[in-house]
C-alpha positions as CSV (number, residue, x, y, z in Angstrom):
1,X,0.0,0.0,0.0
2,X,1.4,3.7,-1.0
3,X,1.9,5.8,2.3
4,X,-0.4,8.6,0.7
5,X,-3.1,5.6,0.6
6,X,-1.7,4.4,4.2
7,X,-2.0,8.1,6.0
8,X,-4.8,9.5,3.8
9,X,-5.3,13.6,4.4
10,X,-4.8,12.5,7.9
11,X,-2.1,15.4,7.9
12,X,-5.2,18.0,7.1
13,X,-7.1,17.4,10.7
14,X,-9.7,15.4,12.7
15,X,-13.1,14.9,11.8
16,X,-14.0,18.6,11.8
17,X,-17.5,17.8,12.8
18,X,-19.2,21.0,12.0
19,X,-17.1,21.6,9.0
20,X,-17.8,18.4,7.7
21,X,-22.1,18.7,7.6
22,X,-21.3,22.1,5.4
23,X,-19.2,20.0,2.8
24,X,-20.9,17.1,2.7
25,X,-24.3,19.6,1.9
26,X,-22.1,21.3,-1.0
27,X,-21.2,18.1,-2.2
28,X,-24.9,16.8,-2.7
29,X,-25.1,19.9,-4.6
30,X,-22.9,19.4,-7.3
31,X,-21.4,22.8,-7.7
32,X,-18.6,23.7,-10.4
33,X,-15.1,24.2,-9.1
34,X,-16.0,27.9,-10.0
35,X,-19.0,28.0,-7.9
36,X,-17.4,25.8,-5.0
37,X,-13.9,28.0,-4.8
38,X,-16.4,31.8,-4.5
39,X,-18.3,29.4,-1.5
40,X,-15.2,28.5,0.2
41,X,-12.8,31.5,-0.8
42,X,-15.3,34.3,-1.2
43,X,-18.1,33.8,0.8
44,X,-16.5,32.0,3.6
45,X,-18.7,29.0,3.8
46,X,-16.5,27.5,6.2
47,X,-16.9,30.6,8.6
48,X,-12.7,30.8,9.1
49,X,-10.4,33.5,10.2
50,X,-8.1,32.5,6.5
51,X,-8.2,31.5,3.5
52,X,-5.8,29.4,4.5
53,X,-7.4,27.7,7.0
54,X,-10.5,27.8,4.5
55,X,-8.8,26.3,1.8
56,X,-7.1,23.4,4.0
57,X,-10.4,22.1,5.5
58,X,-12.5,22.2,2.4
59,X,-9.4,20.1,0.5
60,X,-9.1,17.7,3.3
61,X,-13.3,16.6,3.8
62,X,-13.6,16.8,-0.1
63,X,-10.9,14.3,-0.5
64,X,-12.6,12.2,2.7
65,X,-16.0,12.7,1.7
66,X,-16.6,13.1,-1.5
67,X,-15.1,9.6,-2.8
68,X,-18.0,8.3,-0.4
69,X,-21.3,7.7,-2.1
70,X,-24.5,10.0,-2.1
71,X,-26.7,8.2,0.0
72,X,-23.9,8.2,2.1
73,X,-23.3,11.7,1.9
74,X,-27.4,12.0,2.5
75,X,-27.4,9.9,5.3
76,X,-24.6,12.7,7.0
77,X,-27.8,14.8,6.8
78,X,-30.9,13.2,7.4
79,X,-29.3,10.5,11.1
80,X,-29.0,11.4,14.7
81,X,-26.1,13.7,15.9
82,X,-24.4,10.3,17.6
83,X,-25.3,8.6,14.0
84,X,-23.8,11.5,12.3
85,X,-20.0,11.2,14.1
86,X,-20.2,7.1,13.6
87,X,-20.4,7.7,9.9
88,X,-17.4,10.7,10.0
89,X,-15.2,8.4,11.8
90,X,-16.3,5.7,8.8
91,X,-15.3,8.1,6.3
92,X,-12.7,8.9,8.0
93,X,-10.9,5.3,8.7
94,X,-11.5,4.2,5.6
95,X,-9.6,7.2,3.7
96,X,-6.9,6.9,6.4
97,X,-6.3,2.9,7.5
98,X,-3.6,4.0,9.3
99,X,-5.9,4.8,12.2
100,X,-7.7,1.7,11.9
101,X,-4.3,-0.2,12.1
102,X,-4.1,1.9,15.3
103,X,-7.1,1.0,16.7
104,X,-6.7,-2.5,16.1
105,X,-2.8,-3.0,17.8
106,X,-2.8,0.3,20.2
107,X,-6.3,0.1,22.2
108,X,-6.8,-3.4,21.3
109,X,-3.4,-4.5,23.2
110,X,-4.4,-1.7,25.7
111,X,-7.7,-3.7,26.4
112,X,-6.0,-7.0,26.5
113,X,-3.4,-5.8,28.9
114,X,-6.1,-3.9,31.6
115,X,-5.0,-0.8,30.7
116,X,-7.3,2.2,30.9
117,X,-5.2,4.9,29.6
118,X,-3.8,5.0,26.2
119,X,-0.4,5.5,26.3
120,X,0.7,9.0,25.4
121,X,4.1,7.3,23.3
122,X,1.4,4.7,21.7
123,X,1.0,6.7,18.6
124,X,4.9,7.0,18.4
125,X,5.5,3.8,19.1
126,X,2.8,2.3,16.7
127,X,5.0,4.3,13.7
128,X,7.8,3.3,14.6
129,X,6.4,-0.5,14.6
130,X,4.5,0.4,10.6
131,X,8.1,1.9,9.8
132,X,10.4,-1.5,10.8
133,X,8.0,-3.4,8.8
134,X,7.2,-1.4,5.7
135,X,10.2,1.2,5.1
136,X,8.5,2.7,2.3
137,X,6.2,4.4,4.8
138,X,9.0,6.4,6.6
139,X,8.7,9.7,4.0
140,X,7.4,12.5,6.2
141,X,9.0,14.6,9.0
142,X,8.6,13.9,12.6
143,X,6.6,16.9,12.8
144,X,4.5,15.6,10.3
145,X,4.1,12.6,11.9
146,X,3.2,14.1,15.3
147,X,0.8,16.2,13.7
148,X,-1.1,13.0,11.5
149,X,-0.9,11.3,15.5
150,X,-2.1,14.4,17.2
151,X,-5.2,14.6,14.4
152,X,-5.8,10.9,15.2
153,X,-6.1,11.6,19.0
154,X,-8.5,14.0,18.7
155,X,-11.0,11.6,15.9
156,X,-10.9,9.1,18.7
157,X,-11.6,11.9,20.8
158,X,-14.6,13.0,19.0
159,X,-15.9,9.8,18.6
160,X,-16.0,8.9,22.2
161,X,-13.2,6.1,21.9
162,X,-11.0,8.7,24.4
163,X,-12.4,11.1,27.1
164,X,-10.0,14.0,26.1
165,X,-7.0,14.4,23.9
166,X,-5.2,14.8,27.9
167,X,-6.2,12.3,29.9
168,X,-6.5,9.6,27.0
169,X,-8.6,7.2,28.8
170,X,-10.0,4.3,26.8
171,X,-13.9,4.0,26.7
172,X,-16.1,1.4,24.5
173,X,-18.7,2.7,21.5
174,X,-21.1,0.4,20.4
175,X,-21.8,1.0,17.0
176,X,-25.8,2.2,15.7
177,X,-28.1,-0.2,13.6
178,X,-27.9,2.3,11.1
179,X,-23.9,2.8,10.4
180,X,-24.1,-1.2,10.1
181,X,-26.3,-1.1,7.6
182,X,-24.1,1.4,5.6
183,X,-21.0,-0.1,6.5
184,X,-22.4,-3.1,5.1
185,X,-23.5,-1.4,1.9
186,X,-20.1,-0.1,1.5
187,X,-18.8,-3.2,1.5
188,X,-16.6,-2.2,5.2
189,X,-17.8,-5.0,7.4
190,X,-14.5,-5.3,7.7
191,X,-14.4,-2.6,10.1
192,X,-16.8,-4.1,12.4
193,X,-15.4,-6.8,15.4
194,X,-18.5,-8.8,17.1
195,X,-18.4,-9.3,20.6
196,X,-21.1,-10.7,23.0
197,X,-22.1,-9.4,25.5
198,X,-21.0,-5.7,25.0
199,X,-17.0,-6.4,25.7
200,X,-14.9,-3.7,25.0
201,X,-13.7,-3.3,21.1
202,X,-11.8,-1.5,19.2
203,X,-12.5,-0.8,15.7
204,X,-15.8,0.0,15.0
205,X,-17.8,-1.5,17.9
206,X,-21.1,-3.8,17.3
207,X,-22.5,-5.9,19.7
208,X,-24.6,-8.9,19.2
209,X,-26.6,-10.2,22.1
């Protein structure tokens, strides 16, 4: 796997949950590039204090969402608010598998092991472990990579996987009916673990009873 496939736009933030509603609405839409650039550029769409800034976050949830399909994209729209970050963070593992990789060895081993607490060095330490075993990977800065780690945090974060990008402690999601069925329709069942009884998981989290 190429490292841009590997890291995604992981580099260009977390799952930007308000920003995110805005472009997957604009996408839906079907705008030109010359009517989408005055909506982010000119009219400020994204409410930011830059273009910059602008610029960044509309490149980075196009290039999430918009390979996703438009139900998909409609779904964003029309689910609950909890519904609504379960189907970011689906969007969002599946343009960066890094971060599932993560969640798979780093909280998965933290579970096994009894640990609450995610290890502030586990994001380090999880590179380091990708880099010995595929050398291709090791391209960007270690700025870079702290930042892509950082970004990481704060999706687990978001999605309730962490209590705070500080404290780091480890807490289970169960996954909705309704981001099933669309993982299912994507195809990304894959990204589901079954466990009984509601044990703790650590990809996307289902539980059968």
């Amino acid at each position: 796997m190429l490292n841009k496939n590997y890291y995604g736009d992981l580099i260009g933030g977390s799952l930007m949950i308000t920003e995110s509603r805005i472009i997957a609405e604009l996408l839906l839409k079907k705008f030109t590039e010359g009517e989408w650039k005055k909506l982010i550029y000119e009219d400020n769409i994204l409410q930011k204090k830059s273009i910059n800034t602008a610029s960044r976050n509309a490149h980075t949830l196009r290039k999430r969402l918009e390979p996703m399909s438009d139900e998909f994209l409609k779904s964003l729209l029309e689910v609950s608010e909890r519904a609504y970050i379960q189907l970011l963070m689906v969007s969002f593992l599946i343009n960066s598998p890094v971060v599932s990789d993560f969640m798979r060895q780093s909280l998965a081993e933290a579970r096994r092991t009894y640990k609450t607490i995610l290890s502030s060095h586990a994001w380090s330490e999880f590179i380091d472990d990708r880099i010995r075993a595929f050398p291709e990977l090791n391209k960007y800065s270690s700025a870079t990579i702290k930042k892509m780690g950082n970004n990481a945090v704060k999706a687990l974060v978001d999605s309730g996987y962490l209590n705070s990008s500080l404290r780091r402690q480890i807490q289970p999601v169960y996954l909705l009916s309704e981001v099933r069925s669309c993982l299912k329709e994507l195809g990304r069942e894959d990204l589901i673990k079954y466990r009984k009884y509601k044990s703790h998981i650590f990809i996307l989290q289902a539980v059968k009873y």
